[in-house]
C-alpha positions as CSV (number, residue, x, y, z in Angstrom):
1,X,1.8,57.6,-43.3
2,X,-1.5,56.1,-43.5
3,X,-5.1,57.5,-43.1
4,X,-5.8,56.5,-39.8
5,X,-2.3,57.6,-38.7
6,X,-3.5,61.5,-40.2
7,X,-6.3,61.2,-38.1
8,X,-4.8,60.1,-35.1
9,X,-2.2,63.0,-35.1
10,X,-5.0,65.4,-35.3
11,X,-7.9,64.6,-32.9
12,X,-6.2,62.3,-30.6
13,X,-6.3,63.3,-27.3
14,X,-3.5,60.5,-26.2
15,X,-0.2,62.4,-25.1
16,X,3.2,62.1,-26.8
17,X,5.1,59.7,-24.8
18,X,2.5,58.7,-23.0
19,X,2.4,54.6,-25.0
20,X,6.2,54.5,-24.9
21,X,9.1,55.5,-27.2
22,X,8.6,54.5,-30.1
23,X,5.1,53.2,-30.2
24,X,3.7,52.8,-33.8
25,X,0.4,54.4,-32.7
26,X,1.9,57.4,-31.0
27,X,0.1,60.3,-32.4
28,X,3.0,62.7,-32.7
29,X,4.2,65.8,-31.9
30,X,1.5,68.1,-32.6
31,X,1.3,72.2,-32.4
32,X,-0.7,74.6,-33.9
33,X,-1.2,78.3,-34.5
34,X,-3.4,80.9,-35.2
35,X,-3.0,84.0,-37.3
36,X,-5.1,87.0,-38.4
37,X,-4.9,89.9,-40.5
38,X,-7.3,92.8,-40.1
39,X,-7.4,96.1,-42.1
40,X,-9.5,98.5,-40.3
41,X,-12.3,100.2,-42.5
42,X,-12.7,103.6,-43.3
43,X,-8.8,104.7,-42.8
44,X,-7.6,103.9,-46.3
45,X,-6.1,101.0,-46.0
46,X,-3.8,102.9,-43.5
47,X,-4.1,100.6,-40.3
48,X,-3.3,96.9,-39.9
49,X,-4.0,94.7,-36.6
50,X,-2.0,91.3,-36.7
51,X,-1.2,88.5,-34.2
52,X,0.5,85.1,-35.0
53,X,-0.3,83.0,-32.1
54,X,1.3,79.1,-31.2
55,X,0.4,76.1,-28.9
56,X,2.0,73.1,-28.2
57,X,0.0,71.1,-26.6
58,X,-3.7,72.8,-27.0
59,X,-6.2,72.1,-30.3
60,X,-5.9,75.7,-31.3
61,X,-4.5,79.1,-29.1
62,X,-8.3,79.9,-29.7
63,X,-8.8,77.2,-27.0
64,X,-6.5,78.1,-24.2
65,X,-4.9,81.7,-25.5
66,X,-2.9,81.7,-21.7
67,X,-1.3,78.6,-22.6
68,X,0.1,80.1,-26.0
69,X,2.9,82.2,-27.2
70,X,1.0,85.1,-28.8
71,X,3.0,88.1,-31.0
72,X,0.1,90.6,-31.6
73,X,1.1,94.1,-33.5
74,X,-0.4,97.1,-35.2
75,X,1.1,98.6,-38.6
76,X,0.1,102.6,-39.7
77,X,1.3,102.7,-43.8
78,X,1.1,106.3,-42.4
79,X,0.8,108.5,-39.5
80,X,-1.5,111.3,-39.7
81,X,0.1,114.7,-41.2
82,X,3.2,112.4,-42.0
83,X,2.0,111.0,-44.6
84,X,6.0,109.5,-45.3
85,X,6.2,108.3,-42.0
86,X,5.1,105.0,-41.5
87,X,5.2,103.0,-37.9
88,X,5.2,99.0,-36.4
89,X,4.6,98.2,-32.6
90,X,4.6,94.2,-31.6
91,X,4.7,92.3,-28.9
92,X,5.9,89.0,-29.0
93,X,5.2,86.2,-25.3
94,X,6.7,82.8,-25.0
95,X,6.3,83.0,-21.5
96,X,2.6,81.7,-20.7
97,X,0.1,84.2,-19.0
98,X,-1.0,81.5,-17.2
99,X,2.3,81.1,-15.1
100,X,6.2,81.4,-15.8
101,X,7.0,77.3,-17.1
102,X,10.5,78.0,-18.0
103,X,12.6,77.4,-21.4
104,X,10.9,73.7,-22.4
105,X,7.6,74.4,-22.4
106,X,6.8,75.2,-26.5
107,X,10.4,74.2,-27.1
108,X,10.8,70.7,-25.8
109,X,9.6,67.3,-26.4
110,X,9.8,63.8,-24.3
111,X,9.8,62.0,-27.6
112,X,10.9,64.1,-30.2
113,X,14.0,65.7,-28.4
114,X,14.4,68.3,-31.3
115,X,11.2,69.7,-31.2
116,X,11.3,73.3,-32.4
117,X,15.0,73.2,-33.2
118,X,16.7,72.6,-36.7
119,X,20.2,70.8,-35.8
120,X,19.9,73.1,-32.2
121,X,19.1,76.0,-34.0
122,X,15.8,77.4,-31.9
123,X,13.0,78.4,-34.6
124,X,10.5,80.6,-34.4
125,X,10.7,84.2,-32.9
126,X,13.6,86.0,-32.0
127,X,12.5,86.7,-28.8
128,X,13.4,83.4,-28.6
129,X,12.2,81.2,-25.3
130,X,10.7,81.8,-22.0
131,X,10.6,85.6,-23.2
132,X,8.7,88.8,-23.3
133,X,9.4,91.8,-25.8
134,X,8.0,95.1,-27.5
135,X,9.3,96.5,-30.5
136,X,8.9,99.6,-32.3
137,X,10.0,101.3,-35.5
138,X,9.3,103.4,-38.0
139,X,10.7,104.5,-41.5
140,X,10.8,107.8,-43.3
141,X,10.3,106.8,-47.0
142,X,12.3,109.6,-49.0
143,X,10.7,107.5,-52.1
144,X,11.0,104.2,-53.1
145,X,14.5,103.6,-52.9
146,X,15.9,106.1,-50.3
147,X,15.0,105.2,-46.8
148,X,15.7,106.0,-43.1
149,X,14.3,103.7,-40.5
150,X,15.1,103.5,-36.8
151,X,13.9,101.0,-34.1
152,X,13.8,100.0,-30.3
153,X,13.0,96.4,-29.0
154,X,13.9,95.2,-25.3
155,X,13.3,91.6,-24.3
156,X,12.2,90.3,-20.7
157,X,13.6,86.7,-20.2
158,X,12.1,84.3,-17.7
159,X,13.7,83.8,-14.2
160,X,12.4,80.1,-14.4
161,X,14.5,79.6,-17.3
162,X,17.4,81.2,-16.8
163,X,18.7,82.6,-13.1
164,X,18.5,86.2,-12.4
165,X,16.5,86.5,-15.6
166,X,17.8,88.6,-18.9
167,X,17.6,92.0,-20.1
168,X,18.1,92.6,-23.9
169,X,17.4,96.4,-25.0
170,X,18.5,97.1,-28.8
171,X,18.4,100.6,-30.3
172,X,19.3,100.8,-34.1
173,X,19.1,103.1,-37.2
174,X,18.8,101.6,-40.6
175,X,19.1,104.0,-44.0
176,X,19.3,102.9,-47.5
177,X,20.3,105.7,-49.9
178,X,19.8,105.5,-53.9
179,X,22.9,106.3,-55.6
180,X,21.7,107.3,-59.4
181,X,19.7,104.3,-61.1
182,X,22.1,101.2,-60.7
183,X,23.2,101.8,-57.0
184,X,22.8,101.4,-53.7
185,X,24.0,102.2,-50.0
186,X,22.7,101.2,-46.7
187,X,24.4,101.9,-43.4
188,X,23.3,100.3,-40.5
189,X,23.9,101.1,-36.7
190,X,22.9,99.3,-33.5
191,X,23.9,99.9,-30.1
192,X,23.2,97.2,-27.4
193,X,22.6,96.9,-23.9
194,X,21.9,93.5,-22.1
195,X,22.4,91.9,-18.9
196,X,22.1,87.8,-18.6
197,X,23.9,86.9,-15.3
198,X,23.7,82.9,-16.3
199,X,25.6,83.6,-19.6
200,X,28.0,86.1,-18.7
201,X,29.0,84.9,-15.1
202,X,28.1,87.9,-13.6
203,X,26.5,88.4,-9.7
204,X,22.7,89.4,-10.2
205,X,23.4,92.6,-8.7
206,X,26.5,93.3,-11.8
207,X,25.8,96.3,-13.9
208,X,24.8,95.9,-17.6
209,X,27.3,95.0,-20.6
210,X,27.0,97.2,-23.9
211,X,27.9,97.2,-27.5
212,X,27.8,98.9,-30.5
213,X,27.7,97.1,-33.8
214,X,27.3,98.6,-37.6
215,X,27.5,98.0,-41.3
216,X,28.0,99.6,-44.4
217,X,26.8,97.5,-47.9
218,X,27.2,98.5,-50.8
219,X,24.9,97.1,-54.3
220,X,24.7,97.3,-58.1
221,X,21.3,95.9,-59.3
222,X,22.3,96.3,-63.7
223,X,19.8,96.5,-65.5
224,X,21.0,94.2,-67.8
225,X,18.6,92.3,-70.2
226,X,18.7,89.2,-72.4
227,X,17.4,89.3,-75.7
228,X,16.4,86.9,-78.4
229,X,18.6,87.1,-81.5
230,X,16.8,87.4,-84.4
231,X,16.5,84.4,-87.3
């Protein structure tokens, strides 16, 4: 790493790849993002606007926003009357606005194979690549400890990426009850309902596959404390 190198990796304009593998003055593999946080005035604190936004091969998402994967939500700490009640909508778009390019797009690299993997393991999202989704969900807080959320998310995949497309629609309800001042409970419960001809082997025309998945944990927080003996 050397001065110049920093400085080529940021404001060249050469392509990866483009001097030949393994080129000492090949800039890179460059991305960048853009995030913002926004609490609107004059509702208490009560309203958040958010987007995390990604480019792989643009300055900023500023500069080209339908050339980037953009996850834009809103957050209400409460809902009016409810004042327990709290509620999260996002959207999350790997798949370009400015045309369907399939699975490689943001997550592949002609030099640097890897790219946004970690040993094959895609990061990032969870709605994962070449992928559209909305999520909603909203918890009841009993008080600080005793909870009941519940949840929806479905997920468009891209045809150009995988054949026939996918389908991913998740509902799920998620409670965590305080048991006196030591314990804990939280039961969770999802059902599933997804259709992904490529993976499953299925004719496009096949009728959805479902499941149902749930767990029960149990924890004991002590409140144990370590004190100094004294000389």
């Amino acid at each position: 790493m050397t001065v110049k190198r920093w400085i080529d990796n940021i404001f060249s304009g050469t392509s990866t790849g483009s001097l030949g593998f393994g080129a000492a003055n090949d800039p890179g593999d460059r991305k960048s993002g853009f995030d913002f946080r926004y609490r609107i005035p004059g509702l208490h604190n009560g309203v958040t606007l958010y987007s995390d936004s990604y480019a792989d091969d643009e300055p900023s998402p500023l500069a080209s926003p339908r050339r980037s994967a953009i996850s834009p939500g809103i957050y209400f700490a409460r809902l009016p009357g409810l004042p327990h009640l709290d509620l999260r909508v996002e959207s999350n778009s790997t798949e370009l606005f400015a045309g369907d390019q399939g699975g490689r797009f943001f997550f592949w690299n002609n030099q640097y194979l890897d790219a946004n993997t970690n040993k094959g393991f895609l990061l990032g999202n969870a709605v994962g690549r070449d992928a559209r989704s909305i999520e909603a969900r909203s918890t009841y807080w009993f008080s600080a400890r005793t909870t009941v959320q519940a949840g929806y998310r479905q997920t468009k995949g891209g045809t150009a990426f995988l054949a026939g497309g996918a389908t991913i629609t998740d509902g799920f309800v998620n409670s965590s009850v305080a048991l006196g001042r030591d314990w804990t409970a939280n039961v969770f419960g999802q059902y599933e309902r997804y259709l992904i001809p490529s993976i499953n082997g299925l004719p496009a025309n096949a009728g959805p596959q479902h499941n149902v998945s749930g767990w029960l944990q149990i924890t004991y927080r002590p409140k144990w404390k370590l004190a100094k003996a004294n000389e």
